[in-house]
GUVO-151169 format. One line per 5 residues: number of its first residue (from 1); their letters; for each residue x, y, z of C-alpha. Coordinates in nm, 2 decimals, m for minus. Example, Ala and Ser with C-alpha at 12.3 -4.5 7.8 and 13.67 -1.06 7.14 Angstrom:
BEGIN
1 = as = 1.23:m0.45:0.78  1.37:m0.11:0.71;
! end
This chain:
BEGIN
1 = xxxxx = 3.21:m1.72:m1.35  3.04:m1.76:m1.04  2.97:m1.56:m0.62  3.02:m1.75:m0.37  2.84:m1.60:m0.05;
6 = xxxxx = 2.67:m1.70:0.27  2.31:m1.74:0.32  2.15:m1.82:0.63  2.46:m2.01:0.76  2.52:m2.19:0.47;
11 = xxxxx = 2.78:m2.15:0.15  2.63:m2.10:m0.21  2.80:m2.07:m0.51  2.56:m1.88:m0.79  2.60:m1.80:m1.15;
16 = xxxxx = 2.76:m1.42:m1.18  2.52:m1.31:m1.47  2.46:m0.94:m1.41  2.13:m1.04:m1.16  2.06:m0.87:m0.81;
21 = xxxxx = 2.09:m1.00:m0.49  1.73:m1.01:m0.49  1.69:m1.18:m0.80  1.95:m1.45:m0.62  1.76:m1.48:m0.30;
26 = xxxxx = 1.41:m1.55:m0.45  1.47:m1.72:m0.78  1.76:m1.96:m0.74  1.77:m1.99:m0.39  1.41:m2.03:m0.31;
31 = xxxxx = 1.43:m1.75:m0.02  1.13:m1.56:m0.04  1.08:m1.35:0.28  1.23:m1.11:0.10  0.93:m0.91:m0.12;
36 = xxxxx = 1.00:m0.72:m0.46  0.78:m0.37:m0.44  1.02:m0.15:m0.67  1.33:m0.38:m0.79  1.54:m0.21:m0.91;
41 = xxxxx = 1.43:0.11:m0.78  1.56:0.04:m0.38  1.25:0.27:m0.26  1.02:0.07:m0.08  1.27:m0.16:0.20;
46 = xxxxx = 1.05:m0.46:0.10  1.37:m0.65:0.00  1.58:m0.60:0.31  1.82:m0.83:0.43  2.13:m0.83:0.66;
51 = xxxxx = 2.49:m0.82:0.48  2.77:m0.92:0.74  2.48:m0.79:0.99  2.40:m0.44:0.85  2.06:m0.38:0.67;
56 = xxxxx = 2.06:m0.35:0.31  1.85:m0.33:0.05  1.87:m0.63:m0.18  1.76:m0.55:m0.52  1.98:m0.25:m0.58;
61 = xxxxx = 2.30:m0.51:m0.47  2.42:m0.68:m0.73  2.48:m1.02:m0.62  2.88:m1.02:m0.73  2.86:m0.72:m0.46;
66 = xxxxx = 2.81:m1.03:m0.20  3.08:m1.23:m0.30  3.26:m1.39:0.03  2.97:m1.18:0.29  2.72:m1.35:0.48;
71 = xxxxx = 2.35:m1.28:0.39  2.14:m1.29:0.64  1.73:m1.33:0.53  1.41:m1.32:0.78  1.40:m1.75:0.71;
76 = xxxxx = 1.78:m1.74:0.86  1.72:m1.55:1.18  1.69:m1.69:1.51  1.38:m1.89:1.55  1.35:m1.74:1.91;
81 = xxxxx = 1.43:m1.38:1.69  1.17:m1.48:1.43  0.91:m1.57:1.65  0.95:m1.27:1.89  0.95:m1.07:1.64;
86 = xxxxx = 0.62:m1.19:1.46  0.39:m1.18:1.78  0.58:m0.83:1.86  0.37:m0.76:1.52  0.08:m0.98:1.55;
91 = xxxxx = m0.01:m0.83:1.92  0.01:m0.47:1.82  m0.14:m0.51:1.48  0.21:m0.39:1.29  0.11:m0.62:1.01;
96 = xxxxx = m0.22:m0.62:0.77  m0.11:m0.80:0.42  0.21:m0.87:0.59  0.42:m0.78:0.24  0.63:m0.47:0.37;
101 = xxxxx = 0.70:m0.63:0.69  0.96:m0.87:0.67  1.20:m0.63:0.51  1.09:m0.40:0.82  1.16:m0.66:1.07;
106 = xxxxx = 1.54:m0.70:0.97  1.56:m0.32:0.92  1.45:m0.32:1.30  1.65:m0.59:1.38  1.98:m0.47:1.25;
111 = xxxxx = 1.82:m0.17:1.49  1.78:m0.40:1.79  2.15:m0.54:1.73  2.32:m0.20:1.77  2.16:m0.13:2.11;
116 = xxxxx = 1.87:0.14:2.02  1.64:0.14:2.31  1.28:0.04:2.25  1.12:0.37:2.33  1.37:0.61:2.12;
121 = xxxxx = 1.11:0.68:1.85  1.35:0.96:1.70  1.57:0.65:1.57  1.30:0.43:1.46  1.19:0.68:1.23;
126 = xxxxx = 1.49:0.73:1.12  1.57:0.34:1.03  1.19:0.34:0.88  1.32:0.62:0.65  1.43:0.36:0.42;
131 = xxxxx = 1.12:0.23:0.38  0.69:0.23:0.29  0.40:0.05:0.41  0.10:0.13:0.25  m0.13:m0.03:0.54;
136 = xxxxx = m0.05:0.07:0.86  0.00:0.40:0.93  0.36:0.33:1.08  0.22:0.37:1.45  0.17:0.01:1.50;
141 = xxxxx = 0.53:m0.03:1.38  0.66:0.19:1.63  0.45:0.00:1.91  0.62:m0.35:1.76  0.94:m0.27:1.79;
146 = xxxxx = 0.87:m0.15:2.18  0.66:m0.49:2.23  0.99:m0.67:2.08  1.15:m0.56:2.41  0.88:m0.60:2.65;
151 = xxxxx = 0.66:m0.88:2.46  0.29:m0.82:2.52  0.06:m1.14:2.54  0.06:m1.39:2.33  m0.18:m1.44:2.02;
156 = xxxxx = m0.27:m1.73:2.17  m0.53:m1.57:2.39  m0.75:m1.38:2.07  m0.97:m1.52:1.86  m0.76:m1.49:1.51;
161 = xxxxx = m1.06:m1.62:1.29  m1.22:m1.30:1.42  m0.96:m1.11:1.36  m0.95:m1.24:1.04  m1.32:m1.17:0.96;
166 = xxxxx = m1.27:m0.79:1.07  m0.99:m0.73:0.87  m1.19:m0.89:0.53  m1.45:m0.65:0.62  m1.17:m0.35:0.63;
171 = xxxxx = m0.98:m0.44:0.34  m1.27:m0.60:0.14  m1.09:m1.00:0.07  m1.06:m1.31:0.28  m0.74:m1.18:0.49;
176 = xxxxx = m0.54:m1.39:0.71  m0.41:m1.28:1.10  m0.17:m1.43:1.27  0.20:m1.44:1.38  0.36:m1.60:1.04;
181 = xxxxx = 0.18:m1.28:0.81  0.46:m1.03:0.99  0.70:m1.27:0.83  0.58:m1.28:0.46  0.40:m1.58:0.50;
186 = xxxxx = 0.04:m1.50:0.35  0.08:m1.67:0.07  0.15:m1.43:m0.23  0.13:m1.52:m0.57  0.45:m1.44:m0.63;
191 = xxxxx = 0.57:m1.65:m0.33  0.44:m1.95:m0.42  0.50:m1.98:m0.80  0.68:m2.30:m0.86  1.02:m2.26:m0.93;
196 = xxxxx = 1.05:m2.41:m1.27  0.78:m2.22:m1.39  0.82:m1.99:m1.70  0.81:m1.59:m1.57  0.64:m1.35:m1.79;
201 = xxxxx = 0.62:m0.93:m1.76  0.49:m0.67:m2.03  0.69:m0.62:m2.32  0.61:m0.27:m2.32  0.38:m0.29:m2.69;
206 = xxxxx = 0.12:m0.44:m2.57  0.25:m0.87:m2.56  0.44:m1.02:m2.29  0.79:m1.13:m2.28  0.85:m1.44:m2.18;
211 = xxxxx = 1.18:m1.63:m2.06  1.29:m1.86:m1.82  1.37:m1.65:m1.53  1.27:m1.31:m1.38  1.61:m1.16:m1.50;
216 = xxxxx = 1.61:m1.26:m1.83  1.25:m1.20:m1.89  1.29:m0.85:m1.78  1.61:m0.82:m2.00  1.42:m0.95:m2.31;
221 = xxxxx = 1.15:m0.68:m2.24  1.41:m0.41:m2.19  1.29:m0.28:m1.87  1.44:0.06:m1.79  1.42:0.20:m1.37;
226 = xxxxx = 1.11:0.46:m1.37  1.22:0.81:m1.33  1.01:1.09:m1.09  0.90:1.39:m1.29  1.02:1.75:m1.22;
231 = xxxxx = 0.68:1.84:m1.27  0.42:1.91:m1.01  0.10:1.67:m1.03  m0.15:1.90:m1.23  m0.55:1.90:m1.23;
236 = xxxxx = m0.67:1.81:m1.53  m1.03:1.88:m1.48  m1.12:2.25:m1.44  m1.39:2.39:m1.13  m1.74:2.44:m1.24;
241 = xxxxx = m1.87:2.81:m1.24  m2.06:2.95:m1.01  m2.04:3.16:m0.66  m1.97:2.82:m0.44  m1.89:2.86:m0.06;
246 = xxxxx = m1.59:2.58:m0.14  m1.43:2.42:m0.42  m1.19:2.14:m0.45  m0.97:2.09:m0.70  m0.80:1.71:m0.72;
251 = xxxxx = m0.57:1.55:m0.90  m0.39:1.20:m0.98  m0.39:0.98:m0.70  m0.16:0.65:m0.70  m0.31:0.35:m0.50;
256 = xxxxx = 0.05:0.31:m0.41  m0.01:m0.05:m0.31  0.35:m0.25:m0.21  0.26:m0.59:m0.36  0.31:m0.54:m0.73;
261 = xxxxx = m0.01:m0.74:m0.95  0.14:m1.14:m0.98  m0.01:m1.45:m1.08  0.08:m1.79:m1.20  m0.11:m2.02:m1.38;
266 = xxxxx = m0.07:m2.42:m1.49  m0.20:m2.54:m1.85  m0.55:m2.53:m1.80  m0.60:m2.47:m1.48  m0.70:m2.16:m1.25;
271 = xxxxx = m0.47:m1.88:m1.22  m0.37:m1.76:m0.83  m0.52:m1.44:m0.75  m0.30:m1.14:m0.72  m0.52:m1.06:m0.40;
276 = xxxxx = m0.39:m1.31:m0.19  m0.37:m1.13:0.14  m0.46:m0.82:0.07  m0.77:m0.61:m0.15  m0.48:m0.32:m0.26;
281 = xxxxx = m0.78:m0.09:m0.14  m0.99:m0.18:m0.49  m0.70:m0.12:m0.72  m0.65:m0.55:m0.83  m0.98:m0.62:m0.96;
286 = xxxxx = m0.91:m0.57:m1.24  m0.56:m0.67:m1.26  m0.47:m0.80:m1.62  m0.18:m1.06:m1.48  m0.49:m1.37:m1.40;
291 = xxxxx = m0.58:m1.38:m1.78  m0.27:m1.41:m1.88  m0.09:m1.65:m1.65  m0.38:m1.85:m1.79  m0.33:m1.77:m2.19;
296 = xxxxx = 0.06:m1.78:m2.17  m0.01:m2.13:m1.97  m0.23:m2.30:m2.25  m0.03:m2.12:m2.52  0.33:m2.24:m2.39;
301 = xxxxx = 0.22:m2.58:m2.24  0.36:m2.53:m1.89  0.33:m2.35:m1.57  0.38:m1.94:m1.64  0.45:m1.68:m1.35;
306 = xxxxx = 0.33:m1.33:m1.46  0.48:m1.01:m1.28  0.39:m0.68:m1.30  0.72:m0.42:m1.23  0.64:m0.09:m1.02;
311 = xxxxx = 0.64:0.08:m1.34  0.43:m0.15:m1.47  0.18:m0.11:m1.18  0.21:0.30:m1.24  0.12:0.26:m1.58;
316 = xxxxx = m0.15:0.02:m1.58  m0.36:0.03:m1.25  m0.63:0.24:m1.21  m0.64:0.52:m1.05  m0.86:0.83:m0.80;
321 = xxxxx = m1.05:1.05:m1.05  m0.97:1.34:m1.05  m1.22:1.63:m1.05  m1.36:1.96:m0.98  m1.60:2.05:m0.75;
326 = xxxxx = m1.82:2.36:m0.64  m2.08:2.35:m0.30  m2.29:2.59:m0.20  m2.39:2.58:0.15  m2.69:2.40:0.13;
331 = xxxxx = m2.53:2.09:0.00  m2.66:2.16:m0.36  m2.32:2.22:m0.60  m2.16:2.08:m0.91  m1.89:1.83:m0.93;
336 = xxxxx = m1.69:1.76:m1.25  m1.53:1.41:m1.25  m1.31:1.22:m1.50  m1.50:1.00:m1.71  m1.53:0.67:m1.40;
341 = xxxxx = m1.83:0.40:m1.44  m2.03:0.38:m1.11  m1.90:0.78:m0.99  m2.24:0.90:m0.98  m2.45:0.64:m0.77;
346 = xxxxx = m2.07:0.69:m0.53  m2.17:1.06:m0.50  m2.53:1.07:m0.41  m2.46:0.83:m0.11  m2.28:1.16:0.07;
351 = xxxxx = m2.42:1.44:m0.15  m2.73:1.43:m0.33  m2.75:1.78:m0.41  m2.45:1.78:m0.62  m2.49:1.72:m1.00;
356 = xxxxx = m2.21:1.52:m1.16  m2.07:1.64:m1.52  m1.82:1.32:m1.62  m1.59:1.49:m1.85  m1.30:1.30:m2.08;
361 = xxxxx = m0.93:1.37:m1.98  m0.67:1.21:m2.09  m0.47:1.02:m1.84  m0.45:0.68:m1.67  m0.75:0.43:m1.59;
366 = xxxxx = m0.99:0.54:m1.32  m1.21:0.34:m1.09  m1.46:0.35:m0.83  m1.35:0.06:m0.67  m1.08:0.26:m0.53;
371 = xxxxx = m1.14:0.32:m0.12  m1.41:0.55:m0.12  m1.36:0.71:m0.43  m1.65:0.96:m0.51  m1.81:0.95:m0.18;
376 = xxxxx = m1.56:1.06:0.01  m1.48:1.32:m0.16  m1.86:1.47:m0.15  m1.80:1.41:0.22  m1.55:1.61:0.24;
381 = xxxxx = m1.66:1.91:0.03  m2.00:1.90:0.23  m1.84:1.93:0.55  m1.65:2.23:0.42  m1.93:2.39:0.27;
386 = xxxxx = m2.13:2.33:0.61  m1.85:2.44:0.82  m1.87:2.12:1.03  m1.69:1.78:1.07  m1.97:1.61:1.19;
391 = xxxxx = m1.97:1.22:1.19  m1.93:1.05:0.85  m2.13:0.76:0.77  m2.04:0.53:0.47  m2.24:0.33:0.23;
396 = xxxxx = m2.17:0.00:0.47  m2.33:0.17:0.78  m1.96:0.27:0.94  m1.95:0.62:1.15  m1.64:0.82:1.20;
401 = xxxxx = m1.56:1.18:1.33  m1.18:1.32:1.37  m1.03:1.61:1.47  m0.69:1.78:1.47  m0.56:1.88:1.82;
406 = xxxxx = m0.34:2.19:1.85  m0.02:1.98:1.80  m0.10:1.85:1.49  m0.22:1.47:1.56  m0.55:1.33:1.48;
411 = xxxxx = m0.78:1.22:1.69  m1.08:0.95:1.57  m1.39:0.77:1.69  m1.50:0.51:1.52  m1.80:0.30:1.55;
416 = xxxxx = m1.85:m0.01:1.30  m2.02:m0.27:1.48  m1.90:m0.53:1.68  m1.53:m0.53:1.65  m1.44:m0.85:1.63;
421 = xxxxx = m1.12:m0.79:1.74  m1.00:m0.44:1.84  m0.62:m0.45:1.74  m0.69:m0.54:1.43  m0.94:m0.28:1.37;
426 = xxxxx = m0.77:0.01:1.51  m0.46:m0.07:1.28  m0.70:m0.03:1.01  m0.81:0.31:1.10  m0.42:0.40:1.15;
431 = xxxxx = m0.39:0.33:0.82  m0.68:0.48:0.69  m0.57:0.79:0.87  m0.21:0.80:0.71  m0.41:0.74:0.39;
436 = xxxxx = m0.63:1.05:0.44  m0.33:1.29:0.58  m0.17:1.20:0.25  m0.42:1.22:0.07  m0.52:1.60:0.16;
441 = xxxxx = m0.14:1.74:0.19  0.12:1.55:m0.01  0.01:1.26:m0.26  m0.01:1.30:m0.62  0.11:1.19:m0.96;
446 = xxxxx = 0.22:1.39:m1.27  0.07:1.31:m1.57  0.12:1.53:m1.90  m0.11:1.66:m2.16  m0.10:1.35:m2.34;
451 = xxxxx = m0.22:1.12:m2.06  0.08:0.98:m1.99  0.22:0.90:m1.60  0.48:1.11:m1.54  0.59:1.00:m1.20;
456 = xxxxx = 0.73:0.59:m1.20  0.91:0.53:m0.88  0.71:0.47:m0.55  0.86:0.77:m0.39  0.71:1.03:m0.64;
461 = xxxxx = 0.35:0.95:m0.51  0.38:1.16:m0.21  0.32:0.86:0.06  0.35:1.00:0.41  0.66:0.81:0.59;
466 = xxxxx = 0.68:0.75:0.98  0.88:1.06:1.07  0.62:1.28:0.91  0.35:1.10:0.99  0.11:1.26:1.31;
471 = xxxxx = 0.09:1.09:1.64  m0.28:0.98:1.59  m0.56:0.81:1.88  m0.82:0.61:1.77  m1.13:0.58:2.00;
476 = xxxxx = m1.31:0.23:1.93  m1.71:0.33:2.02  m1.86:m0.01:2.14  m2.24:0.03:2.01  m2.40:m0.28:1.95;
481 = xxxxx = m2.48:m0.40:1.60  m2.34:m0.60:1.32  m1.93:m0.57:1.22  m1.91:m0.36:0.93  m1.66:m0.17:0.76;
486 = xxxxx = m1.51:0.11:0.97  m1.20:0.25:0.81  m1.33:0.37:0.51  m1.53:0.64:0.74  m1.24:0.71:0.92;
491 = xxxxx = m1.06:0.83:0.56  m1.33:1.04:0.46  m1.42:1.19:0.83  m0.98:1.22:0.88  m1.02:1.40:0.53;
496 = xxxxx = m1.26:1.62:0.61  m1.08:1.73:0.95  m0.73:1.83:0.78  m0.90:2.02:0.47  m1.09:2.21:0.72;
501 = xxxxx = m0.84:2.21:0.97  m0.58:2.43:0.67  m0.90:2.65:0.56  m1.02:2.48:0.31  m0.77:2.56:0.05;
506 = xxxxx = m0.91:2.47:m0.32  m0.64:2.23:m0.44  m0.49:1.93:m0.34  m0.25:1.84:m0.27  m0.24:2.13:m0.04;
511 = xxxxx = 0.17:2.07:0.02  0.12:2.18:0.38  0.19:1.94:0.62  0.00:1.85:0.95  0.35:1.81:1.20;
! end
C-alpha cells in the first residue's frame, strides 16, 4: 500500500507503513525545513507545514492522513515569500539558532494568507500558541511578522560576521547570522546526516537500537509519547537553619532547549557536533550522542545518525541544581546545593559570604555549565537580602539592572562592551529575560522520591509562551570596552527584579505571574 500526496508542487507516492508526516518529509523525501523538537508529542510547532494551505503540525499527522492534500514545506514557498520572510527575521533578530523558526514562519504565513493585519498582536499570540522558542523571548517574533509587511532594510547593510561574533559571545559557540538561519539552514546535525545512513536512539537499558530508518529504529526501541505529571515540581533540598532575612527554595529546572542532542558519524571519522548553531545555554557539552555516532560507526562499518527523543533529552540532560538557601543581610548566609562539580567557585563570584553545603539528592544530572547556574542564583538572594536591585555583574565583566514597571513589563540596561551588532544583542537579552520571568514564576519539573523525571513533554516545563510573556525594553548602554557576554547579566539582574518585585516569596516557582 502506498499515499500519494503533494509536496511542494510536486506528486509523491510513499510507502503507507504507519510513519508520520514528519517522518515522510525528512527521511524519504529529503525535506528538512521542517525540525523534530517533541515528535510525536505536537508541543513545540517546530514541524509545521501547510496542508491544502492551513498550518499543521507534522508529526502528530500520520502521513495516510495526507493522502490526495497538498503539503506545503518552508523549501516549497515562494522564493519572494521565503526570502521576505527570512530578512523579516534576520532584521529584527526573530532568529538565534534558527531551529523553531521555520515551523513559525509557516504558522505566520498561513497567518499572513488569511488577512491578519501586521500590528494585531492579540492574533499573533494566538497563532504562536501552538508553539515554543526557547531563544527569543517571542518579542522579536512579534516585530518579524510586522517587518514581513513593511520590510525594514536589508541585511545587506550590517556587518553579519559581527553579528556573528556577538552572538558566540551570548550563546557561548561559533553561531551563524544571517537571512537563511530563520529558515532552518544552520546546519544541524540532524539536517545534514546523509540519507543512507544507519539511525540510532536509546534502547531504553542502557544500548542503542539501531535500524535503518528513524521509524523503525524508534519502533525497535519501543518508544512510548512522555506523559506530564499530576504532581507539582517539589524541592528536594531542604533550607538551612538559621534567622535569615530571605531564603530561597528551588527546584528542578529543564534547559528546555528545542534542538534535541543529534550527531552522525562515518567509520572512523569525526562525529558532527550536536552544537551546531546553537550552545543549548551549557546543557550539550556533555551530550552522549558524539561518542556513539562514532562507536556504532566503527562497530557497524557505515555511516550512523544518532537521535536523542524529547524524552530522551528529559531524561538524560543535565539539569539547574536545586538548592536551599538562607542570607542574612550582610551577605554572609548558607546555601545548600545538590551535589554539582564547579557550584562553589560559581557562588563566590556573586556571594562570598555564603558557605556552600553540596548535599546528595536523588534526581537527574546537574551542571554548572548551565546559564549562570550558581551565581545567579547568589545574585539574586543577595539582592533580596539587601533590599536592592542594583546592577549585576557577571564573571565575564557583563552589567545589567532591570526593573518591573507598574504594568507588569521589564525594563533592562545592559552594558557588555562593544556591541558588535545591536539587534543581535538585544534579542539575546529578550531571551534571557523570557528565560528569567520563567524562571522565577512558572518553570519546573517533577521528579519523585526516587530521582526519577516526572514531567516528559516539553509543555510540563513551565516555558513562558508569547501571550503571557511581558512587553519588555532593553536599553543597550554604549561604554566603551571589549564585547563580552551581556545576557547572562540580564538573567540574573531580570531575576532579581521579579523575586523582589512579588516580595520575595521563599519558593520557586512562585506560580504568580508578571501580566
Amino acid at each position: 500500500m502506498s499515499v500519494t500526496f503533494t509536496v511542494d508542487g510536486r506528486e509523491v507516492s510513499v510507502a503507507d507503513d504507519g510513519a508520520s508526516l514528519l517522518e515522510v518529509l525528512r527521511d524519504v523525501l529529503g525535506l528538512r525545513s521542517a525540525k523534530d523538537g517533541c515528535s510525536p508529542q505536537g508541543q513545540c510547532g517546530c514541524c509545521t507545514v501547510l496542508v491544502d494551505g492551513s498550518p499543521r503540525v507534522a508529526c502528530v499527522t500520520p502521513a495516510r492522513r495526507v493522502s490526495g492534500r497538498v503539503v506545503t514545506t518552508l523549501e516549497g514557498l515562494a522564493e519572494p515569500d521565503r526570502s521576505a520572510w527570512a530578512e523579516a527575521f534576520c532584521s529584527t533578530g526573530a532568529s538565534q539558532c534558527g531551529f523553531c523558526t521555520p515551523g513559525i514562519v509557516m504558522r505566520l504565513e498561513g497567518l499572513r494568507a488569511k488577512g491578519v493585519a501586521a500590528d494585531d498582536r492579540a492574533a499573533v499570540d494566538r497563532a504562536l500558541a501552538a508553539h515554543l522558542c526557547r531563544c527569543t523571548g517571542w518579542n522579536t517574533i512579534v516585530d518579524a511578522y510586522a517587518a514581513r509587511f513593511d520590510p525594514v532594510p536589508s541585511a545587506g547593510g550590517r556587518d553579519l560576521y559581527a553579528a556573528g561574533k556577538r552572538a558566540e559571545l551570548e550563546g557561548g559557540v561559533p553561531q551563524v547570522v544571517g537571512p537563511q538561519v530563520a529558515l532552518g539552514e544552520a546546519g544541524f546535525a540532524d539536517d545534514t546526516a546523509p540519507a543512507d545512513a544507519l539511525v540510532a536512539v536509546p534502547d531504553g537499558a542502557g544500548g542503542w537500537a539501531v535500524a535503518d530508518t528513524l521509524h523503525e529504529a524508534r519502533a525497535a526501541a519501543g518508544k512510548v509519547q512522555g506523559r506530564r505529571s499530576t504532581v507539582a515540581p517539589g524541592h528536594p533540598v531542604a533550607l538551612p537553619p538559621g534567622p535569615w532575612a530571605v531564603t530561597l527554595q528551588t527546584t528542578w529546572v529543564e534547559p528546555a532547549y528545542l534542538e534535541t542532542d543529534a550527531s552522525w558519524c562515518e567509520p572512523g571519522g569525526r562525529p558532527v557536533t550536536p552544537l551546531a548553531n546553537g550552545g543549548a545555554f551549557g546543557a550539550k557539552l556533555t551530550s552522549p550522542v558524539t561518542a556513539a555516532a562514532r562507536e556504532l560507526a566503527d562497530r557497524h562499518g557505515r555511516t550512523v545518525r544518532v537521535l536523542l527523543s524529547r524524552e530522551d533529552v528529559v531524561r538524560l540532560g543535565p539539569k539547574r541544581p536545586p538548592m536551599g538557601v538562607g542570607m542574612a543581610r550582610d551577605g554572609t548566609g548558607v546555601m545548600r546545593v545538590a551535589r554539582t562539580p564547579g557550584i562553589e567557585a560559581a557562588v563566590a563570584e556573586q556571594a562570598p559570604g555564603l558557605v556552600v553545603q553540596q548535599v546528595d539528592v536523588a534526581g537527574p544530572a546537574t551542571s554548572v555549565a548551565l546559564r549562570a547556574a550558581g551565581w545567579a542564583e547568589a545574585a539574586v538572594v543577595l539582592a533580596g537580602a539587601r533590599g536592592t536591585t542594583g546592577p549585576v555583574r557577571s564573571p565575564s565583566g557583563g552589567e545589567a539592572e532591570a526593573d518591573i514597571t507598574r504594568e507588569g513589563g521589564v525594563r533592562v540596561r545592559v552594558a557588555c562592551g562593544d556591541p558588535l551588532d545591536e539587534i543581535v544583542l538585544r534579542s539575546y537579552c529578550l531571551g534571557a529575560t523570557h528565560m528569567a520571568v520563567g524562571w522565577v514564576t512558572s518553570e519546573g519539573l517533577a521528579v519523585d522520591g526516587d530521582g526519577t523525571v516526572q514531567d516528559l513533554t516539553v509543555r510540563s516545563f513551565g516555558v513562558l509562551g508569547a501571550a503571557d510573556t511581558p512587553p519588555i525594553e532593553v536599553e543597550i548602554d554604549p561604554r566603551p570596552g571589549p564585547p563580552v557576554n551581556g545576557s547572562d547579566a540580564v538573567f540574573a539582574a531580570v531575576a532579581a527584579a521579579v523575586w523582589r518585585h512579588q516580595g520575595c516569596p521563599p519558593a520557586w516557582p512562585t506560580g504568580v505571574p508578571l501580566r
